[in-house]
N, C-alpha and C positions, 0 to 999 in steps of 0.2 A: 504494500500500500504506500502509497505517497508518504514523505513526512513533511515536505514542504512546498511550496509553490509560490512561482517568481511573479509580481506581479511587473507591469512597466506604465508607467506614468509618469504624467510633468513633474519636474522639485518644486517641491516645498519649501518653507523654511525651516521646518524643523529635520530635513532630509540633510542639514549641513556639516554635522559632522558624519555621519555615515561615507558621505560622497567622499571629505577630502580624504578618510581612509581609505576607501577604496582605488582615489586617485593615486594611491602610494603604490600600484602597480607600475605606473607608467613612469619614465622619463620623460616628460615635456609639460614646454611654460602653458600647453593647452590643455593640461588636468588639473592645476594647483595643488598642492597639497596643504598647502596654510589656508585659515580656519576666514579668513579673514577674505582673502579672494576667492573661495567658494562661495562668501553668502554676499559678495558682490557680481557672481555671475549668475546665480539663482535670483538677484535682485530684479538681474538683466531679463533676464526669463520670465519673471512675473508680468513685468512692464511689458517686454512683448506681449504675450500672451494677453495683457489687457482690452488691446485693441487702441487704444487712446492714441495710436501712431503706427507708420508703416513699423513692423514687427523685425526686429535685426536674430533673433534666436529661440530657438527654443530646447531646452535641458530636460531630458526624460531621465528618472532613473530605476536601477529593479530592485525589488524590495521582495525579499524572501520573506515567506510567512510560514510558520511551520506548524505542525497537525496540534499540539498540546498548546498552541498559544506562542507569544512573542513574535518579534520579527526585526530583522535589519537589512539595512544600506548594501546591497553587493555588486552594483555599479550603477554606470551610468553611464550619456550622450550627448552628443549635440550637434542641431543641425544650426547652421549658423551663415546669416544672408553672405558673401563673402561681397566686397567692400563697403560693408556699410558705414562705419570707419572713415572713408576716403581710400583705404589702402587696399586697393588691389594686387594681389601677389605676380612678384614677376618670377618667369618662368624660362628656361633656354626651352626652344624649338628646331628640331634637325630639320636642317635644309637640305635639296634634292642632291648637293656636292658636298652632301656628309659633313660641312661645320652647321656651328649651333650658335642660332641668335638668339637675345634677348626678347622678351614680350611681358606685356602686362596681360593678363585674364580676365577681361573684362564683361565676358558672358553673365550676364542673372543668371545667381547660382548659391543652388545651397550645398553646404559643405558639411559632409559627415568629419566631425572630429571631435577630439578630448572623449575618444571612450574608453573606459577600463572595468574591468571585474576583477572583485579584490584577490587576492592570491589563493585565499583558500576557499572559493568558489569557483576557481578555474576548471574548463572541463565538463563542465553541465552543460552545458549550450546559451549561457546568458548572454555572452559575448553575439550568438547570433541572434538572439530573439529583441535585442536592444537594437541591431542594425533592420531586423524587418522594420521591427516599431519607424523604425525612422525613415524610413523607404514607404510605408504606409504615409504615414503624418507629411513628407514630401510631396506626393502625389495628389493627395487630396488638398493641403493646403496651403502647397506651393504660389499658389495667386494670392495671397494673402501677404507672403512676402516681394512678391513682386519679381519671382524667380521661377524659371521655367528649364532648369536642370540643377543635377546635382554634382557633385565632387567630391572624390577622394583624395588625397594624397596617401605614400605606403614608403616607410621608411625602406633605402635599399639595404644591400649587405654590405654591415659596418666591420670596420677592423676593430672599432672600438665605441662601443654602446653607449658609452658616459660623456666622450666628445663628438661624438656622431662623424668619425674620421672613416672614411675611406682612399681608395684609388682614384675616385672621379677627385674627390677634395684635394689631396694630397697633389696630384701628376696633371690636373687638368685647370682644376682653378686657381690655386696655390703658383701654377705656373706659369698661365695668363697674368697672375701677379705682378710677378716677380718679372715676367717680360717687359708689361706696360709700366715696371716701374713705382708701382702706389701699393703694394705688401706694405712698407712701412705708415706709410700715411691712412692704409687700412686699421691696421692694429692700432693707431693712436685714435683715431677717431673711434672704435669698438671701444678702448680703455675709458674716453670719455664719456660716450653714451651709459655705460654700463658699471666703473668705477672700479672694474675688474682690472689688474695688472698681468698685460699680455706682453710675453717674452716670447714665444713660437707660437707658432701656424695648429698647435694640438689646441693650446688653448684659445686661440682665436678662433677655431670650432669651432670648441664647447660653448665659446660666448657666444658664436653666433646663433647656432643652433638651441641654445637651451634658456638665453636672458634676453637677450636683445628685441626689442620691441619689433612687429610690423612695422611701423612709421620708420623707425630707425634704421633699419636693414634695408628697407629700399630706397631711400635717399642715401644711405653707402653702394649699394649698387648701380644706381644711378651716376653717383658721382666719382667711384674710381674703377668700378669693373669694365671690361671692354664693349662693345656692344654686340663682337662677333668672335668666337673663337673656331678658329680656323679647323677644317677635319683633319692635317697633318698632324697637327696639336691634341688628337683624342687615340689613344690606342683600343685595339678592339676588348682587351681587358675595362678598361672605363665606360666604352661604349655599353655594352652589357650591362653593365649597371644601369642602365639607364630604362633597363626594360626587367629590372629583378626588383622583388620583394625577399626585405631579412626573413628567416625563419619565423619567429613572432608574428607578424603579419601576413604570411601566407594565405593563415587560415580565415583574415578578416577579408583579404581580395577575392578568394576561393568562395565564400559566402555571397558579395556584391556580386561576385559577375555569375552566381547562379539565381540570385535576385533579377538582375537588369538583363542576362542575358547577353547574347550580342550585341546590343546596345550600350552598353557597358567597355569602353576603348580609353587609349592611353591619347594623352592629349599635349601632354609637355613633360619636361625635365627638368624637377625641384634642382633649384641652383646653386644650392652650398652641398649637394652631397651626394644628386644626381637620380634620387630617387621617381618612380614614375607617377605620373597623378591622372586618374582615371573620371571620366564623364559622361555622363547618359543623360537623354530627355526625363523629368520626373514623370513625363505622363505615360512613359514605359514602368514604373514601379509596378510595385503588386496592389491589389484591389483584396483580394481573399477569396474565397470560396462562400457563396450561400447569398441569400441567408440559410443556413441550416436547422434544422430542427435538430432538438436536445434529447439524447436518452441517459436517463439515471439507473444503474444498474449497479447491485453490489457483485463490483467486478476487482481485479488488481489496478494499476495504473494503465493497463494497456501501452501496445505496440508503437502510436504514432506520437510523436512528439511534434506540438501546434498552438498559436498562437490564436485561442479566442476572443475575439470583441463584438462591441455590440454597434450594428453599422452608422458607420461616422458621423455624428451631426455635422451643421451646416455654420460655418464661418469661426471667429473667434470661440463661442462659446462650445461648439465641438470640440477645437483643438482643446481648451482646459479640461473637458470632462473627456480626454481619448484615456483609453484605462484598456489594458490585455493582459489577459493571464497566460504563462506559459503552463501546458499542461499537458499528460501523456494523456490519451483513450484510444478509442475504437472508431473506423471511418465504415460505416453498411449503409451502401446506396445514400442515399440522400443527408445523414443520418450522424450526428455526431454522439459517440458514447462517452459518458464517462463517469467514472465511481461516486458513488455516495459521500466519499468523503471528500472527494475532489469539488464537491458540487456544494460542500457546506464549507469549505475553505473559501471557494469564489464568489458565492452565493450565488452560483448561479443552480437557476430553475428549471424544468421539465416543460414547462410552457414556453419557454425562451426558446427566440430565434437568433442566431450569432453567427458572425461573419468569421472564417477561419482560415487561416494559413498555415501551413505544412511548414516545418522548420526539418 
């Protein structure tokens, strides 16, 4: 039998410390782990969510509940308008004679990021029931942000996980530096944004990748990176990178492009490290199955593991009440099963009709 069940919903405030532990999976300035920039991005969320203005984010997280009572924080998401800011991320783009130029991204776009599941809830499937959630919540109220696709970026394979160093960093960009001359002038500019003291190219990563504001990082690439790096200048070792995912996130690309399907393609090359960042129309997302009709049966957890809701309301006041439970049952013909106890966890009822998605 079940002992517990994940539910997925907008944060709260009282979801703030749960989240920033949970964010202590991740390495990046897009989870926070302090107590303090969690409940200013849950603030962010609320406020979108309000409606009272075009909507810049929205933070879903999953909340395990378990069969005897209690419950906690075991991650969390976010789909997040991308420049709403002003800061549009730049990106290198391969051109047809294999060098790579610079671009900003300026398609309406929402951007899957900051997700993590805490360490010892890894391995359930929450990690994918958080990215449906949000591939639903996209699709449906993607016009509400004023965005009509979505965005991943997928960290590549690092030589070093804490400074986000690789080959591309290291022989590619490190080297355009060093050619045009402004490495030095880079590092002191990072040292002052940041107050970090940068002696080598490892720790000017780490600042770039891991402190450095948006804002800040591309007005440094604007003003001393080149605009075009040449293809003699990319080995096919670098190049590769540019089209891999580290280990770690295999499994979250592997998940989106069975979500979006072939719609689902690589669109640019993150530019401090060469990572790839993938794009799809949101109104390819998923919709669910049903509505389905509900059977309660004293049964085990059953075979399918799926994401129950109840079909989307309409505009802001949908998006706050979007609420899914992740749950195992049974699929007969038209027909969703699932246990008695599963049914008094979720509350949900035998006269309910629920919209469903396969995870």
């Amino acid at each position: 039998m079940a002992r517990s069940i994940v539910a997925i919903r907008p944060v709260q405030e009282e979801d703030a410390q749960g989240l920033a532990q949970s964010n202590r999976s991740l390495n990046s300035p897009h989870a926070p782990t302090g107590l303090e920039a969690v409940k200013r991005i849950i603030a962010a969320s609320q406020d979108s969510l309000s409606g009272k203005s075009v909507p810049t984010q929205v933070n879903v997280v999953a909340e395990e509940m378990y069969v005897h009572g209690g419950r906690r924080i075991v991650g969390g998401g976010a789909l997040v308008k991308m420049g709403s800011d002003g800061e549009y991320p730049i990106l290198w783009k391969p051109n047809d004679d294999g060098s790579f130029s610079r671009f900003r991204y300026t398609q309406p776009t929402l951007e899957f990021g900051g997700a993590s599941v805490a360490l010892d809830a890894q391995n359930m499937g929450v990690g994918k029931g958080i990215t449906a959630a949000r591939a639903l919540i996209a699709r449906k109220y993607g016009s509400l942000f004023g965005a009509g696709h979505v965005l991943s970026d997928f960290l590549p394979p690092l030589d070093n996980v804490d400074t986000k160093e690789n080959i591309f960093w290291s022989d590619v960009i490190v080297s355009a530096l060093r050619e045009s001359g402004t490495l030095q002038q880079v590092m002191a500019y990072c040292q002052e944004k940041t107050g970090v003291h940068i002696e080598d190219t490892s720790t000017l990563s780490a600042v770039i990748g891991n402190t450095m504001s948006d804002a800040d990082r591309n007005a440094m690439i604007d003003q001393f990176f080149p605009e075009t790096i040449t293809a003699k200048s990319i080995s096919p070792e670098a190049r590769r990178i540019t089209q891999s995912v580290n280990g770690p996130t295999e499994a979250a690309r592997a998940n989106l492009l069975k979500i979006f399907g072939d719609a689902f393609k690589i669109i640019g090359a993150f530019p401090i490290n060469g990572g790839p960042n993938y794009a799809a129309p949101a109104e390819l997302g998923p919709t669910g199955e049903g509505p389905t009709p509900v059977r309660i049966r004293e049964l085990t957890e059953g075979r399918v593991k799926m994401l129950l809701f109840r079909p989307l309301g309409e505009g802001f006041e949908g998006l706050r009440n979007f609420h899914a439970s992740m749950v195992r049952g049974d699929i007969i013909g038209s027909h969703t099963i699932i246990s008695e106890e599963t049914a008094r966890m979720t509350g949900i009822k035998k006269s309910d009709e629920l919209m469903r998605f396969r995870l």
